[in-house]
DOGULO-868151 format. One record per atom (N, C-alpha, C, O, CB): residue in three letters; atom name; z, x, y. Coordinates in Angstrom, 2 decimals. Glycine has a CB too. Example, Ala and Ser with C-alpha at 12.3 -4.5 7.8 and 13.67 -1.06 7.14 Angstrom:
REM residues 2
node resn ALA | name N | zz 7.80 | xx 13.19 | yy -5.69
node resn ALA | name CA | zz 7.80 | xx 12.30 | yy -4.50
node resn ALA | name C | zz 7.80 | xx 13.20 | yy -3.30
node resn ALA | name O | zz 8.46 | xx 14.24 | yy -3.32
node resn ALA | name CB | zz 9.05 | xx 11.31 | yy -4.47
node resn SER | name N | zz 7.08 | xx 12.85 | yy -2.25
node resn SER | name CA | zz 7.14 | xx 13.67 | yy -1.06
node resn SER | name C | zz 7.87 | xx 12.90 | yy 0.03
node resn SER | name O | zz 8.04 | xx 13.41 | yy 1.14
node resn SER | name CB | zz 5.72 | xx 14.08 | yy -0.60
END
This chain:
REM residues 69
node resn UNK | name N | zz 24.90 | xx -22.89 | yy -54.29
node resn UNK | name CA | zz 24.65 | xx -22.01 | yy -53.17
node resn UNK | name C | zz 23.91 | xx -20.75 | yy -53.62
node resn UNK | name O | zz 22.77 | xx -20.48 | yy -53.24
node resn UNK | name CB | zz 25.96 | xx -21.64 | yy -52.48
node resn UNK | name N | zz 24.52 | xx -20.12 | yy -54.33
node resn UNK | name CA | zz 24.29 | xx -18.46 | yy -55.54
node resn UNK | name C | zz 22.37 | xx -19.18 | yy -55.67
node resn UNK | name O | zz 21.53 | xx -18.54 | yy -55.04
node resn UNK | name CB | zz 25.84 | xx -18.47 | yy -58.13
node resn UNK | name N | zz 22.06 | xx -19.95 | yy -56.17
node resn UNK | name CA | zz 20.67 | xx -20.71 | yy -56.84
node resn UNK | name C | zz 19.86 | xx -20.74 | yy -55.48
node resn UNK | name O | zz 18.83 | xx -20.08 | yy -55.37
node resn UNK | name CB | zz 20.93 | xx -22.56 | yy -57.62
node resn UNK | name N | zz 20.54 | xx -21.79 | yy -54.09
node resn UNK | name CA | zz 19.75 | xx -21.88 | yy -53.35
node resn UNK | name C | zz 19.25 | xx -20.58 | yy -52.66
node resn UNK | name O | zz 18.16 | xx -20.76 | yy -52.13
node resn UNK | name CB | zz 20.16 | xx -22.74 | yy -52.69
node resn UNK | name N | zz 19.72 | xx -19.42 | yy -52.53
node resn UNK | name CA | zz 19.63 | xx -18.42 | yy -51.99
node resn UNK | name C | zz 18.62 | xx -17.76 | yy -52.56
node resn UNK | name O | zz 17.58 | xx -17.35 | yy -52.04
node resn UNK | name CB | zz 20.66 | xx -17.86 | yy -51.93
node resn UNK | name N | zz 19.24 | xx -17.64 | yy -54.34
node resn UNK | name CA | zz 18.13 | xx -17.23 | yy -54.88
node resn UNK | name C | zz 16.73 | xx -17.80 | yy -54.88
node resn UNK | name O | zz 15.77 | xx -17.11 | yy -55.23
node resn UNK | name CB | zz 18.43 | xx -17.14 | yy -55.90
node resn UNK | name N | zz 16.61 | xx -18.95 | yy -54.50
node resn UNK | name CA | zz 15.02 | xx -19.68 | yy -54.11
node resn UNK | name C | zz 14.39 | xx -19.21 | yy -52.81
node resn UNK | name O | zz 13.19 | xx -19.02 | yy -52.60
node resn UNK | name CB | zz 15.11 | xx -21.42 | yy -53.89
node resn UNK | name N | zz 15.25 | xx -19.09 | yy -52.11
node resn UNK | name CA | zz 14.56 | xx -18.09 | yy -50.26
node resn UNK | name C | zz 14.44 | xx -17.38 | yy -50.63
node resn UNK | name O | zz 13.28 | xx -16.97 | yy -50.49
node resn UNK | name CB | zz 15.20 | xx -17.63 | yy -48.80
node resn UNK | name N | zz 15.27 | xx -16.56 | yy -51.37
node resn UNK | name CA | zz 14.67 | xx -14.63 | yy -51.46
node resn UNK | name C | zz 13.47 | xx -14.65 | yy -52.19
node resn UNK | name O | zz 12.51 | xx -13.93 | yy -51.91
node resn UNK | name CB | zz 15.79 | xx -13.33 | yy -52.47
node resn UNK | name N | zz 13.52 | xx -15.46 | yy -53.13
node resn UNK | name CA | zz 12.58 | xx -14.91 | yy -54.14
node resn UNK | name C | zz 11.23 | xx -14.51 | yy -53.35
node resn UNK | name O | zz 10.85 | xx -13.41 | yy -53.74
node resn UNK | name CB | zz 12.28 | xx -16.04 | yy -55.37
node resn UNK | name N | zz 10.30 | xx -15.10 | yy -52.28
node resn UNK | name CA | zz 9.15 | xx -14.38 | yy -51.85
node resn UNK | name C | zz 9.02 | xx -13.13 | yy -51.62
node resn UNK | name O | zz 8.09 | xx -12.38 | yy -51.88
node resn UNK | name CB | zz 8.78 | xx -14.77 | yy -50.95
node resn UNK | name N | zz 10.30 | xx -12.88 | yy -50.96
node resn UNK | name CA | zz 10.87 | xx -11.58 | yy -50.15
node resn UNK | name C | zz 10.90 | xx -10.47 | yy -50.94
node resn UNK | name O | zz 10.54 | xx -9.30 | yy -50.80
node resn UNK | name CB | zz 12.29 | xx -11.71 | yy -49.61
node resn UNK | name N | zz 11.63 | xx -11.36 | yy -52.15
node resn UNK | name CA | zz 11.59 | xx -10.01 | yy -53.11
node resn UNK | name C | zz 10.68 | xx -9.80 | yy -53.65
node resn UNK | name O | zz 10.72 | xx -8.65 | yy -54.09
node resn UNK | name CB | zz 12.37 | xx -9.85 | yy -54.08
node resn UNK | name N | zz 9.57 | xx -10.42 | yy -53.95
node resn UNK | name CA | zz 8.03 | xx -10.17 | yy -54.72
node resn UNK | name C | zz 7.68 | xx -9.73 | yy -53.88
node resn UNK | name O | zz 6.64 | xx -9.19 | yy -54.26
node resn UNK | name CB | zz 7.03 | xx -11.18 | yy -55.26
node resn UNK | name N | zz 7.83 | xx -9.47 | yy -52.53
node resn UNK | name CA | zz 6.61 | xx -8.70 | yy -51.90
node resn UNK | name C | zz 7.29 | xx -7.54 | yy -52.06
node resn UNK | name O | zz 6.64 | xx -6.57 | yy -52.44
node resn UNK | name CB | zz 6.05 | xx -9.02 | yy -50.33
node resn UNK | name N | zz 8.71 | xx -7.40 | yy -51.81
node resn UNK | name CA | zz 9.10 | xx -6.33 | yy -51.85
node resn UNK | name C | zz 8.44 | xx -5.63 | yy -53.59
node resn UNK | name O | zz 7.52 | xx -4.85 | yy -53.84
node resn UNK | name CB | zz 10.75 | xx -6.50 | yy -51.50
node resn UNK | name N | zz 9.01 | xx -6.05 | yy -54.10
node resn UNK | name CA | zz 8.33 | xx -5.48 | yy -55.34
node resn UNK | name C | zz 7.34 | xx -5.27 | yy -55.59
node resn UNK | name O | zz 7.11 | xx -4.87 | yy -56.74
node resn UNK | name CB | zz 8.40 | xx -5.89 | yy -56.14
node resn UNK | name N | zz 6.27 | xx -5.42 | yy -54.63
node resn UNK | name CA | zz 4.86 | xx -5.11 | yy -54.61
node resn UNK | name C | zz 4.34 | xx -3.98 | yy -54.03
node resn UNK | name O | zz 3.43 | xx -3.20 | yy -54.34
node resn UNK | name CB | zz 4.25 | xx -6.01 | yy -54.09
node resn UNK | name N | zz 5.24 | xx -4.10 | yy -52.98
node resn UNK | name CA | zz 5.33 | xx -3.25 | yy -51.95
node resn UNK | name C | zz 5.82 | xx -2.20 | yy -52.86
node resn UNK | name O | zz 4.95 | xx -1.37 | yy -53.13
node resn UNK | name CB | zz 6.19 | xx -3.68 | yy -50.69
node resn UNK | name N | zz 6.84 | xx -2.02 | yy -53.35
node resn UNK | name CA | zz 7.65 | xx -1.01 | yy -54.31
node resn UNK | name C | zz 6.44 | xx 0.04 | yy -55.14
node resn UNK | name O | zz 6.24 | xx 1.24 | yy -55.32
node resn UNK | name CB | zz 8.67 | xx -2.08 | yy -55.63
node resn UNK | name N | zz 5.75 | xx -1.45 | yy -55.53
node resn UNK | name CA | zz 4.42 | xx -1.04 | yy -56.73
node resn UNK | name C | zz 3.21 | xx 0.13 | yy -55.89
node resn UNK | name O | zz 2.62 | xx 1.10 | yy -56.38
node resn UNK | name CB | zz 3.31 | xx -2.93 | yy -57.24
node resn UNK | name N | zz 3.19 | xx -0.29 | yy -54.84
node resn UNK | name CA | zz 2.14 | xx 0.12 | yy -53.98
node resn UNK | name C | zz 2.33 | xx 1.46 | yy -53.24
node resn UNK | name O | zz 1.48 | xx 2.14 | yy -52.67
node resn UNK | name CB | zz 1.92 | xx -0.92 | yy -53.04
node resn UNK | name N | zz 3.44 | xx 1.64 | yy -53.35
node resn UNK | name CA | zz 4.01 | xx 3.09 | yy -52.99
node resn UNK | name C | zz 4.05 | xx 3.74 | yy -53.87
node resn UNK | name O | zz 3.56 | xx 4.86 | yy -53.72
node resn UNK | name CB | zz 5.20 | xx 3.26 | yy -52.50
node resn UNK | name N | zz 4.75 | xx 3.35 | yy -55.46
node resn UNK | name CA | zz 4.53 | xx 4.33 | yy -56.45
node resn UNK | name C | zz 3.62 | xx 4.62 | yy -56.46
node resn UNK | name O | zz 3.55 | xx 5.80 | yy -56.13
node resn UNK | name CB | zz 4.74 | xx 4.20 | yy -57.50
node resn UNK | name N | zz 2.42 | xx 4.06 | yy -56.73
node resn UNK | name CA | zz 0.91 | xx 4.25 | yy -56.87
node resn UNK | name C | zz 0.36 | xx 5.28 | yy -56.25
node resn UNK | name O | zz -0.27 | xx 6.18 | yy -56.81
node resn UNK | name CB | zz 0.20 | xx 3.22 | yy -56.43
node resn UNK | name N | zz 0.71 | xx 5.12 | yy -54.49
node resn UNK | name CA | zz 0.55 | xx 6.28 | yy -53.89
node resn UNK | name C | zz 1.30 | xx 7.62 | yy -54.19
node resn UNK | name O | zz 0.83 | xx 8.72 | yy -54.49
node resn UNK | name CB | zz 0.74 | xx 5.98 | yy -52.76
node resn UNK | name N | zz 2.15 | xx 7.35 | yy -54.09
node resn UNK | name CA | zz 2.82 | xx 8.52 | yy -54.95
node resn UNK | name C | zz 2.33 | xx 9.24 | yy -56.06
node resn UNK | name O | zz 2.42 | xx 10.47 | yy -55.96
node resn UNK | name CB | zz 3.86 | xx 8.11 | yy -55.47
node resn UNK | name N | zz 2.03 | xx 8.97 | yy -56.67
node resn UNK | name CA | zz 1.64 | xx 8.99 | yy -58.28
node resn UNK | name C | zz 0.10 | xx 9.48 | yy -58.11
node resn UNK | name O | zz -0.29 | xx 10.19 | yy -59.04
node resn UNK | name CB | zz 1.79 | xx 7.25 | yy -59.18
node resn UNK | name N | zz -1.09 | xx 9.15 | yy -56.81
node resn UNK | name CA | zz -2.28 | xx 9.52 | yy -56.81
node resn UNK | name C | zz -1.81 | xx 11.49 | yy -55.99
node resn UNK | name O | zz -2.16 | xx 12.62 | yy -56.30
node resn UNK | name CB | zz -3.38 | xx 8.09 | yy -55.78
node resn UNK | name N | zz -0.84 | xx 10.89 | yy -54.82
node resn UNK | name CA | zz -0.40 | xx 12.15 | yy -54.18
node resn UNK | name C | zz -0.06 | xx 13.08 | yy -55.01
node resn UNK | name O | zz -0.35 | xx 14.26 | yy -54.81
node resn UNK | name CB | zz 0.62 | xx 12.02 | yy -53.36
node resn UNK | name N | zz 0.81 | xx 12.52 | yy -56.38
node resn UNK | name CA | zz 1.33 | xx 13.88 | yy -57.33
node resn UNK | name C | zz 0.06 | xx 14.45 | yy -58.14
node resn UNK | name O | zz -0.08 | xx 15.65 | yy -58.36
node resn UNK | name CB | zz 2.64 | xx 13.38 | yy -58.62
node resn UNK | name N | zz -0.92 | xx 13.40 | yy -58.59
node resn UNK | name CA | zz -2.06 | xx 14.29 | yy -59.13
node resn UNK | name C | zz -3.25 | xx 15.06 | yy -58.60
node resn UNK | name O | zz -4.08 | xx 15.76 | yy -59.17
node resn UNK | name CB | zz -2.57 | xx 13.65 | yy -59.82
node resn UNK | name N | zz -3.08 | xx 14.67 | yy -57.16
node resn UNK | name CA | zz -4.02 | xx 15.46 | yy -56.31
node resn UNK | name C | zz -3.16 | xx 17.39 | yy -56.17
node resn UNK | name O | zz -3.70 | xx 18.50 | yy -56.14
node resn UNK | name CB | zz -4.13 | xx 14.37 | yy -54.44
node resn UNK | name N | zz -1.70 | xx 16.98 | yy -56.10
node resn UNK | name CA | zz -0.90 | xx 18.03 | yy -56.50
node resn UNK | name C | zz -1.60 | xx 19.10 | yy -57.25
node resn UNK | name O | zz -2.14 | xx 20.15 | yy -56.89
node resn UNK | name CB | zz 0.13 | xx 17.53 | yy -57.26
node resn UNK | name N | zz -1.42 | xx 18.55 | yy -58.33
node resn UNK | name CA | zz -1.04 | xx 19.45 | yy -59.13
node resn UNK | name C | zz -2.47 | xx 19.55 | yy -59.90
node resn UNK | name O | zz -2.62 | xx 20.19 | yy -60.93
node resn UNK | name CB | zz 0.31 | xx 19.07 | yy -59.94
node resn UNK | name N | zz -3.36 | xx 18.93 | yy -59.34
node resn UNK | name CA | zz -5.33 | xx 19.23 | yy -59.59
node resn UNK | name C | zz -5.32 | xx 21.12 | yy -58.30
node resn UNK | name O | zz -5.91 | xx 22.17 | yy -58.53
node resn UNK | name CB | zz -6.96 | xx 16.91 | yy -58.27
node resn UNK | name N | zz -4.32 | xx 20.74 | yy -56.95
node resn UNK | name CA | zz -4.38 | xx 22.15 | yy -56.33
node resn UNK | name C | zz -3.58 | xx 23.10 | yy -57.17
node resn UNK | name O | zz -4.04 | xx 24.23 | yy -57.33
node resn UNK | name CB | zz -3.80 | xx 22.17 | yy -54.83
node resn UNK | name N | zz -2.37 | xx 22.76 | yy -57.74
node resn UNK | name CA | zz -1.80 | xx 23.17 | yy -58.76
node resn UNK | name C | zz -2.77 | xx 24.76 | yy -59.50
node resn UNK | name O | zz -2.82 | xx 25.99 | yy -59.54
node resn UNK | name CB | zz -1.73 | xx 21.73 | yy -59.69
node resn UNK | name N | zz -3.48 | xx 23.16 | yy -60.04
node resn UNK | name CA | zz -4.02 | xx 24.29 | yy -61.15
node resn UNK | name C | zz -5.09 | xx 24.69 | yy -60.84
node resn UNK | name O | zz -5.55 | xx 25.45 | yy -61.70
node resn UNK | name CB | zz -4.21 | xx 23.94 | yy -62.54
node resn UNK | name N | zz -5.99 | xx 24.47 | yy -59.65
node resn UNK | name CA | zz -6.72 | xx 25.23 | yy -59.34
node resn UNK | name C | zz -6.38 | xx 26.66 | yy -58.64
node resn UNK | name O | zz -7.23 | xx 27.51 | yy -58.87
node resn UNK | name CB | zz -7.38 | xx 24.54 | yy -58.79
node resn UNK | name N | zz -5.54 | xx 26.98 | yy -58.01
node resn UNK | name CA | zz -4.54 | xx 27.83 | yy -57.57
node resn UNK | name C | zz -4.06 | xx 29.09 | yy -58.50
node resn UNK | name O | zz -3.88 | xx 30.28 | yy -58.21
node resn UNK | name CB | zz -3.46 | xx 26.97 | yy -57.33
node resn UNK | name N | zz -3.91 | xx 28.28 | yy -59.86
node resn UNK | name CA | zz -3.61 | xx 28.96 | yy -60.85
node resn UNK | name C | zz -4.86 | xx 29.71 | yy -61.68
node resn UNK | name O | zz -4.81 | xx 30.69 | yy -62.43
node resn UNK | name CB | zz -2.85 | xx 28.08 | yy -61.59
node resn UNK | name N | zz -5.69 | xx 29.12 | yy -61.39
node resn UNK | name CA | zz -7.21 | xx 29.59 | yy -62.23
node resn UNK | name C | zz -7.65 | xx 30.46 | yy -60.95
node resn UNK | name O | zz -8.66 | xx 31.04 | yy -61.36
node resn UNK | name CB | zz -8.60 | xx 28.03 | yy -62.73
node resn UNK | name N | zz -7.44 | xx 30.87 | yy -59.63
node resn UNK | name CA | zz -7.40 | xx 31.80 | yy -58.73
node resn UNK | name C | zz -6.53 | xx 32.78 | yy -59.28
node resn UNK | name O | zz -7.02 | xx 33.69 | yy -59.95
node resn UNK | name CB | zz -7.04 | xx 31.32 | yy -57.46
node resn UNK | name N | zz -5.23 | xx 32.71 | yy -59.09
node resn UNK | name CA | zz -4.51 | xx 33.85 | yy -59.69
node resn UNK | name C | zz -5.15 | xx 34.37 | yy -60.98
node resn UNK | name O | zz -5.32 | xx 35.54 | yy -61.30
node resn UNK | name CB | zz -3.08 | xx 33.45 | yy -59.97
node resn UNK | name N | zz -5.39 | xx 33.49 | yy -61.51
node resn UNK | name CA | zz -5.88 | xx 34.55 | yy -62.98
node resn UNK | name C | zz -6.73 | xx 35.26 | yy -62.95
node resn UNK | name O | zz -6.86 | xx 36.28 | yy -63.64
node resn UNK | name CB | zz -6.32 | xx 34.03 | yy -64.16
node resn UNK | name N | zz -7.75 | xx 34.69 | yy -61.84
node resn UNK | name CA | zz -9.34 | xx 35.76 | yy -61.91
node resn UNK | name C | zz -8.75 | xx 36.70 | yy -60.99
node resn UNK | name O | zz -9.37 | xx 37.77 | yy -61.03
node resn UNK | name CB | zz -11.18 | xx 35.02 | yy -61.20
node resn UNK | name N | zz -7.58 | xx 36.70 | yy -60.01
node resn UNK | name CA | zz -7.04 | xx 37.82 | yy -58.72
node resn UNK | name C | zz -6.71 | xx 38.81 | yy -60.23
node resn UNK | name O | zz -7.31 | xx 39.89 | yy -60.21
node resn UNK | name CB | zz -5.18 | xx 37.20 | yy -57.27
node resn UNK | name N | zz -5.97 | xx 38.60 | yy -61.30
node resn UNK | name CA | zz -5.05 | xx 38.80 | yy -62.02
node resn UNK | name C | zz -6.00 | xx 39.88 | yy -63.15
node resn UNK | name O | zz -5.53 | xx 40.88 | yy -63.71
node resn UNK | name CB | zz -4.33 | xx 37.33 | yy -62.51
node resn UNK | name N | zz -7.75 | xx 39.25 | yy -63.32
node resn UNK | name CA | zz -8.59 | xx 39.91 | yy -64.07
node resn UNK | name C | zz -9.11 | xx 40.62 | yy -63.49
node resn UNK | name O | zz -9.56 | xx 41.50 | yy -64.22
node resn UNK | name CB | zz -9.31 | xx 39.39 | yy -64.65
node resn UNK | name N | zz -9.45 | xx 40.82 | yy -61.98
node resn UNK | name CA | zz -9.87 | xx 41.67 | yy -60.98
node resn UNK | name C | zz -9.30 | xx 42.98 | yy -60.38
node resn UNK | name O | zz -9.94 | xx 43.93 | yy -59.94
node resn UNK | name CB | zz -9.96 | xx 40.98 | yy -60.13
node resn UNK | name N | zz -7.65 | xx 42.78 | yy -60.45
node resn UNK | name CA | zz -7.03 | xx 43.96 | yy -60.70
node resn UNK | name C | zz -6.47 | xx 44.53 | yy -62.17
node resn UNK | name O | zz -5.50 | xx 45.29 | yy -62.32
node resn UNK | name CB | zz -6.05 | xx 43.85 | yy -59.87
node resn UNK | name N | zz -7.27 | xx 44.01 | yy -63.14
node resn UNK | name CA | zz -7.21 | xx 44.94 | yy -64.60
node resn UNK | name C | zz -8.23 | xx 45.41 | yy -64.63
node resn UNK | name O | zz -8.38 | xx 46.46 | yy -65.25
node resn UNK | name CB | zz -7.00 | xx 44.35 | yy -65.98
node resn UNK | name N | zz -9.07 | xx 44.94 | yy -64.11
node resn UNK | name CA | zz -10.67 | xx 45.44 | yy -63.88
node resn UNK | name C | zz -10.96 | xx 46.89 | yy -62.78
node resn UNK | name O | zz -11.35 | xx 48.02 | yy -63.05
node resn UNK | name CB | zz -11.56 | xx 43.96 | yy -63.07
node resn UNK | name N | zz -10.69 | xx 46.46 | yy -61.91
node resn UNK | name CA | zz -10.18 | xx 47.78 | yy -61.15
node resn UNK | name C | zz -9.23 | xx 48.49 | yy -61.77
node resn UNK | name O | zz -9.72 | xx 49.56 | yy -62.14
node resn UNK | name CB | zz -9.61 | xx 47.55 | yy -59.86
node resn UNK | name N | zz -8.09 | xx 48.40 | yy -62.06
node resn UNK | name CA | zz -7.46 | xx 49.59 | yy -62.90
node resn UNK | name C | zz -8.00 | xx 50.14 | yy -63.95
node resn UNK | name O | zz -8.00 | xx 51.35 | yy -64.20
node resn UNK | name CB | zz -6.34 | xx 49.33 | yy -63.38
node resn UNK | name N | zz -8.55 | xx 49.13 | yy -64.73
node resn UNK | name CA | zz -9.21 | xx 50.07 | yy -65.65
node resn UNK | name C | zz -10.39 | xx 51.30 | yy -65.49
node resn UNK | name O | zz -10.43 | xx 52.38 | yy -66.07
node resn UNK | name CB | zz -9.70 | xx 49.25 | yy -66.44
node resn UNK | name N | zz -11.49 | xx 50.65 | yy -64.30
node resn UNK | name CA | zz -12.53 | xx 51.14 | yy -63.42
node resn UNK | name C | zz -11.65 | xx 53.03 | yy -62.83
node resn UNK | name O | zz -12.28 | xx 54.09 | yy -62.87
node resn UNK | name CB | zz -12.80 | xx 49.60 | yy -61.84
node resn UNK | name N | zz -10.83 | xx 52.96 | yy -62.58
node resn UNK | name CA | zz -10.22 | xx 53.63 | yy -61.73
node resn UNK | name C | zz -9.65 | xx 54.84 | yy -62.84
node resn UNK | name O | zz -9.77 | xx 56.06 | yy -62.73
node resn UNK | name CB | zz -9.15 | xx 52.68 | yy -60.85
node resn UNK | name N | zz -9.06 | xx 54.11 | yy -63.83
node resn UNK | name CA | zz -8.65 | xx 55.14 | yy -65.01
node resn UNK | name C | zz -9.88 | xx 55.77 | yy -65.50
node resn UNK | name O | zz -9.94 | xx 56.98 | yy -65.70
node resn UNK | name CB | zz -7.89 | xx 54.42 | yy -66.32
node resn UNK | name N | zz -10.82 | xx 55.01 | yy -65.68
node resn UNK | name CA | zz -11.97 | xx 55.66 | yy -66.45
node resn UNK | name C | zz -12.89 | xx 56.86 | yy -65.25
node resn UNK | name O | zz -13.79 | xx 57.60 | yy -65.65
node resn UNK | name CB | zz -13.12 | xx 54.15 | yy -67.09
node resn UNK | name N | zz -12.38 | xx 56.83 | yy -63.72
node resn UNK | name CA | zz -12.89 | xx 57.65 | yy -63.20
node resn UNK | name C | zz -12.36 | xx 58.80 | yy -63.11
node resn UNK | name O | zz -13.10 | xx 59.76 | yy -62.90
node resn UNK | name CB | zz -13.16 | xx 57.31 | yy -62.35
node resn UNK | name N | zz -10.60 | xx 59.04 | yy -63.27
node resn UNK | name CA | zz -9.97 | xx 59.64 | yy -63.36
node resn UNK | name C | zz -9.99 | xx 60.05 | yy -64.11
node resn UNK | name O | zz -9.86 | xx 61.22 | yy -63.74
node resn UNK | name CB | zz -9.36 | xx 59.47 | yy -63.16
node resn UNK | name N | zz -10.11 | xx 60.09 | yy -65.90
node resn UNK | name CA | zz -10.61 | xx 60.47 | yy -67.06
node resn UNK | name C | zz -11.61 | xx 61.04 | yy -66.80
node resn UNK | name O | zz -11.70 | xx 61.85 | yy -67.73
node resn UNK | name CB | zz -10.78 | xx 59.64 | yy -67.91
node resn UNK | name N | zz -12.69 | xx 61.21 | yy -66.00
node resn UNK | name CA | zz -14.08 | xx 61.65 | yy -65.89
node resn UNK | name C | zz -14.01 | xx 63.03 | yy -64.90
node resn UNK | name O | zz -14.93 | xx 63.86 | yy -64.94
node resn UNK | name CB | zz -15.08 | xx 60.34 | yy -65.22
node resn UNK | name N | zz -12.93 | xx 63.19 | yy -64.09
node resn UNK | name CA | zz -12.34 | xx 63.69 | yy -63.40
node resn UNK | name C | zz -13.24 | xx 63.64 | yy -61.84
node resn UNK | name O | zz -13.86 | xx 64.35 | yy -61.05
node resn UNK | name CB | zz -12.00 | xx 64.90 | yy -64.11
node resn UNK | name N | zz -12.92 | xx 62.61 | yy -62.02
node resn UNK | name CA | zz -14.00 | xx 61.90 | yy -60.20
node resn UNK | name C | zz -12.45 | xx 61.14 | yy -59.51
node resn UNK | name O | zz -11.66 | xx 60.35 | yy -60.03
node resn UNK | name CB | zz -15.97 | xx 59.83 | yy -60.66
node resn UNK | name N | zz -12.46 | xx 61.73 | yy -58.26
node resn UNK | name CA | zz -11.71 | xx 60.98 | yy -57.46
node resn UNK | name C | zz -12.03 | xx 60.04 | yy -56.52
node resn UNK | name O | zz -13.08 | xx 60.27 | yy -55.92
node resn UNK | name CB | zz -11.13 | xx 61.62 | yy -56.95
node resn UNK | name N | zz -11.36 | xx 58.91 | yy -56.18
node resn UNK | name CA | zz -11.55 | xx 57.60 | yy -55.67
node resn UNK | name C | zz -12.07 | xx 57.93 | yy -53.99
node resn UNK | name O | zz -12.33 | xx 57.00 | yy -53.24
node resn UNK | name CB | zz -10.01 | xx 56.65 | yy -55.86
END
């Protein structure tokens, strides 16, 4: 009985397992599209991040000169 059962499922379960396969996949393209915004996001912050050291520095050196903003 345990055997014959296991002979019906078995299609069921290969598709399922395909199916299984075919979702990770998506998954797995969804997580690297992630984290490609990830790090582009992050290479934004850094230039936001060089733009206000840039201005502060800009700003000290006018203040040193004794010029106000």
């Amino acid at each position: 009985m345990c055997e014959e059962l296991k002979e019906l499922l078995a299609p069921e379960i290969v598709e399922f397992k395909i199916r299984l396969a075919e979702q990770n996949a998506k998954l797995a393209d969804k997580d690297a599209k992630l984290a490609d915004k990830d790090a582009k996001l992050a290479d934004k912050d850094a230039k936001l991040a060089d733009n206000a050291a840039e201005i502060a520095k800009l700003k000290k050196l006018l203040a040193e000169a004794g010029i106000k903003e």
